[in-house]
Structure formats: structure tokens, C-alpha cells
N, C-alpha and C positions, 0 to 999 in steps of 0.2 A: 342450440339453446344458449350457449355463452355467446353466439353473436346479438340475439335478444335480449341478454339481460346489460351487455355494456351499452346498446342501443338503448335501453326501456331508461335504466337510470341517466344518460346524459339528455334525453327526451324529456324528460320528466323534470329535472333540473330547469332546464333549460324553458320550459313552459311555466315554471312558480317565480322565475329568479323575470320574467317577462311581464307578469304581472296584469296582462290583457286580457287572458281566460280568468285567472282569477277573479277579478272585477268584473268581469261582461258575462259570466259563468256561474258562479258561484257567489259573488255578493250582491249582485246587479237580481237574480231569481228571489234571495232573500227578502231584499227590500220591496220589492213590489208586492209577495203574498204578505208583510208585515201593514204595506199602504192597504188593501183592498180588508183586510180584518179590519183596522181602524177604523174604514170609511162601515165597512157592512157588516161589521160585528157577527153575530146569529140570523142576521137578518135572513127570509127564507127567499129560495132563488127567484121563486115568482110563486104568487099567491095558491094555494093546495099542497105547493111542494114538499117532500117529506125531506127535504134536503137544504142546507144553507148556499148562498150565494157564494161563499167562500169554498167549500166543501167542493162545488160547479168548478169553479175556479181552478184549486189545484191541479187539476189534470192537462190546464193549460199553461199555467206558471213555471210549470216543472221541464218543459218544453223549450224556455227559455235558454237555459244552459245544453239542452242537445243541438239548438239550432246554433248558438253562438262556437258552440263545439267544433261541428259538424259542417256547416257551410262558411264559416270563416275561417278558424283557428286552423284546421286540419288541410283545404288547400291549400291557403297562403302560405303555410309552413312549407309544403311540399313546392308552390313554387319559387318560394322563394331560394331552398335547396339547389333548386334548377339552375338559379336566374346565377347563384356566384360558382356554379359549377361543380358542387359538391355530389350533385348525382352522377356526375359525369363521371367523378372519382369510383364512386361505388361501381360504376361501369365493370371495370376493371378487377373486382372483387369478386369474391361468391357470392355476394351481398343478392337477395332475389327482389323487384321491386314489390312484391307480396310481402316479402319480411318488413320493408321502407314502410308499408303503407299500415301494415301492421300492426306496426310498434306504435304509429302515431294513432291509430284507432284507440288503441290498451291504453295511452296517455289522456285523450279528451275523455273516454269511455270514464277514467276514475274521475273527471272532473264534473262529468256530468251526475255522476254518483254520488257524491260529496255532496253537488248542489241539491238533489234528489233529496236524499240525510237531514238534510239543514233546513231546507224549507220545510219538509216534516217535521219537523220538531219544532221550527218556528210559530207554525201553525197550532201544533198541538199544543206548546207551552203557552202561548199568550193569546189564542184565542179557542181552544181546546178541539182541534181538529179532528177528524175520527177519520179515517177510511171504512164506508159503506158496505164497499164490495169486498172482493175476494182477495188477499194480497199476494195470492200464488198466479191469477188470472191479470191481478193488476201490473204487478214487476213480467210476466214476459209480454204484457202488450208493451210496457215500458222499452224493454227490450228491442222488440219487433221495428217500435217506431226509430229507436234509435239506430237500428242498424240498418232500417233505409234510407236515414236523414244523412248519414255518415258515410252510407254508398254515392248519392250524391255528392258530397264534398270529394270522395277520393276520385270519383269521376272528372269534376271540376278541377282538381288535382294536379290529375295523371296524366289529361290530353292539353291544357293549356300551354300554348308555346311560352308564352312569355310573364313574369309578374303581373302588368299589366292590362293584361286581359284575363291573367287570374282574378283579379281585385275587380273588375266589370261585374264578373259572370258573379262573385260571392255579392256584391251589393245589389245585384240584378234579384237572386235567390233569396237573401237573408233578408232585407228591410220590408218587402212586402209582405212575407212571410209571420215576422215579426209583429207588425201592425195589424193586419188583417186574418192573420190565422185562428185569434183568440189568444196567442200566447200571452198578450199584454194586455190590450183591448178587447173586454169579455166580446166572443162570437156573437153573443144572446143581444147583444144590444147594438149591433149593426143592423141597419135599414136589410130589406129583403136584395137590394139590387147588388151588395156589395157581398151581402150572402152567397147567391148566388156563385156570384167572383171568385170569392174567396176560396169557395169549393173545389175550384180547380188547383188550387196548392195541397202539395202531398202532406205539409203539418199540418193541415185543415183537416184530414180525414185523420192522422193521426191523433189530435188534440180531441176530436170526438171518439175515436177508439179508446181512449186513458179516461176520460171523463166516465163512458159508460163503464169501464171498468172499475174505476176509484169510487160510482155509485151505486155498484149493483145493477143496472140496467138489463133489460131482457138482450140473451146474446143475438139474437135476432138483428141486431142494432149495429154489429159490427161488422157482420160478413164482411160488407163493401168495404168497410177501411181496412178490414185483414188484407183484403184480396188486392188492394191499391197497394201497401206497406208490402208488400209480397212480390210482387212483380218488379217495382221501382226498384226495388236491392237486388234482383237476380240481375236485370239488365245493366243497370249502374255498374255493378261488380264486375259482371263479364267485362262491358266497356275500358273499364280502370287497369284491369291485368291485358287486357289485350292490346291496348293501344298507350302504354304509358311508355310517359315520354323523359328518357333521358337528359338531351338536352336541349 
């Protein structure tokens, strides 16, 4: 436990005093549900809808800060640990690489939470946002998604030899992700073919697991993305502990 808390606090430091997450995390989530109110006010999602365009939105915006979290912030860190040798040190230590990848999940996890916080209340204050659904159903689908998106990154992490090919695989995962999931770019207003596409990304089936959940949607709706988000973090995880790489 005191090897996790001098970890949690020099991790933690070390990720605000950086400045990257905070920005691409937590104020980069802010301003985008800030632009999409201004642009769409109350306007409703599409014509019958008992729900606003914005309202749609949230449950993709909020997504922003776990993927920037989660497939940038959290490998990169781990390999760049690698790349000057500092795991190597830990080698040498009791240090477990479970506890390494740990601390740095508990690190992005409150950053993604803050952002969570903040675009909520963003919402709510200046364009009066409501969550629909259930908010016990909607924080562990929140959850769920986050700790598959994060299993990915520690995966990306733990087996990359070198920086190098850490920073491939995270732009490989996060830009498409990004543009095409819905996180930024409402899902609703991509052509069917990109639809499609896009489906095959894992924050694709999560950003429609949160949405159904931040609206009330029949559960019926989510099996699939439960069952995606479900799988990806068992294998990712095993992957990350079993194969992680010193140096």
C-alpha cells in the first residue's frame, strides 16, 4: 500500500505538472459539449425524438477524455518508462508490473472523471442538460467502457518494444477512434458506409452503450456493446500481465 501511494502521488504530479491530459482530457471534452450546445441548443435529435441533440451527444463527448486517457496518455507513459530504462529499475524491486500499470490506470481513471464532472455541469449549467436514464446503470456502463478502453492501452503498453512503435500503435487506435466513433463527430450524421466502419471500433459500441444509458433506452439495446466491452478487457488484461515488457 505505501508502495501505491508514493507511486499514485509522484504519477499524478507528474501527469498535471505535463499538461497533455489535462488539455486533450479534460478541457479539449469541455469545449466541444460547450460548441455543439451553442450550435444545437434544445434542438431535438431528429424529428419525434423525446430527447435533445445535445442530450445524444453526451454520451459520446464524455468518451473523449477515456480515449485520450486510455490509448495515449497511459501507453506512452508506460513506454516511455521503458524506452529510459526506468522499468528496468523496477526490475529489480518488489515493484509487480500489475502494481506499474495500476497506478497509472487510478491516475488517467481520475482524469477521465474530472472530465466526466465538468462536461456535466457544463451542460447542465449553460445549456440545462438532464440525464434521461438511470445514473446507477449509466456510471457503470461509464465504467465498463472505461476499463476496456484502458485495457487496450495497458496492452499497447506492456508488449511494445520500443517508444516508437508505442506512439504507431496509440495513433493507429486513437485518431480513428476519435473521428469516427462519435466521440467528436455525432455517429448519427455519418453516411451509412462509414457506419458500418466505424462499428468495428470498440468506443463505437461503447459510445452507443453510454448514450442508451444517459437516455433511458430499452436494455435490449446493449447486450452487444456489454458483451464487446466485456470481452476486449478480459483478453487485453490477460495480454498486458502476461506479456509485459521490462525492457
Amino acid at each position: 500500500m505505501k508502495a501505491f501511494r508514493t507511486m499514485f502521488k509522484t504519477e499524478l504530479k507528474l501527469a498535471i505538472r505535463g499538461m497533455d491530459m489535462v488539455i486533450f482530457a479534460i478541457v479539449l471534452p469541455v469545449v466541444v459539449m460547450i460548441i455543439i450546445g451553442a450550435i444545437y441548443g434544445d434542438k431535438a435529435a431528429f424529428e419525434g425524438a423525446e430527447y435533445s441533440f445535445l442530450a445524444q451527444s453526451f454520451g459520446g463527448v464524455v468518451t473523449i477524455a477515456i480515449s485520450a486517457s486510455g490509448m495515449m496518455g497511459l501507453p506512452l507513459v508506460v513506454a516511455d518508462y521503458r524506452n529510459k530504462k526506468i522499468l528496468k529499475r523496477f526490475k529489480v524491486t518488489p515493484m509487480s508490473p500489475t502494481l506499474i500499470l495500476f497506478v497509472q490506470i487510478v491516475v488517467n481513471m481520475l482524469m477521465s472523471f474530472a472530465s466526466l464532472l465538468l462536461v456535466y455541469v457544463a451542460g447542465a449549467i449553460f445549456f440545462g442538460l438532464r440525464l434521461k436514464g438511470d445514473w446507477f446503470a449509466f456510471l457503470g456502463s461509464y465504467f465498463l467502457v472505461l476499463l476496456s478502453i484502458y485495457s487496450i492501452g495497458m496492452m499497447v503498453g506492456a508488449v511494445s518494444p520500443n517508444i516508437k512503435t508505442s506512439n504507431l500503435l496509440c495513433c493507429i487506435l486513437y485518431f480513428p477512434a476519435l473521428i469516427f466513433s462519435g466521440a467528436t463527430l455525432p455517429y448519427e450524421v455519418l453516411p451509412t458506409v462509414l457506419q458500418k466502419m466505424a462499428d468495428i471500433l470498440p468506443l463505437t459500441q461503447g459510445i452507443k452503450l453510454l448514450k442508451a444509458t444517459s437516455l433511458g433506452l430499452p436494455i435490449g439495446s446493449v447486450l452487444f456493446p456489454i458483451t464487446i466491452m466485456v470481452v476486449i478487457s478480459v483478453i487485453c488484461v490477460c495480454i498486458s500481465v502476461r506479456f509485459f515488457r521490462w525492457e
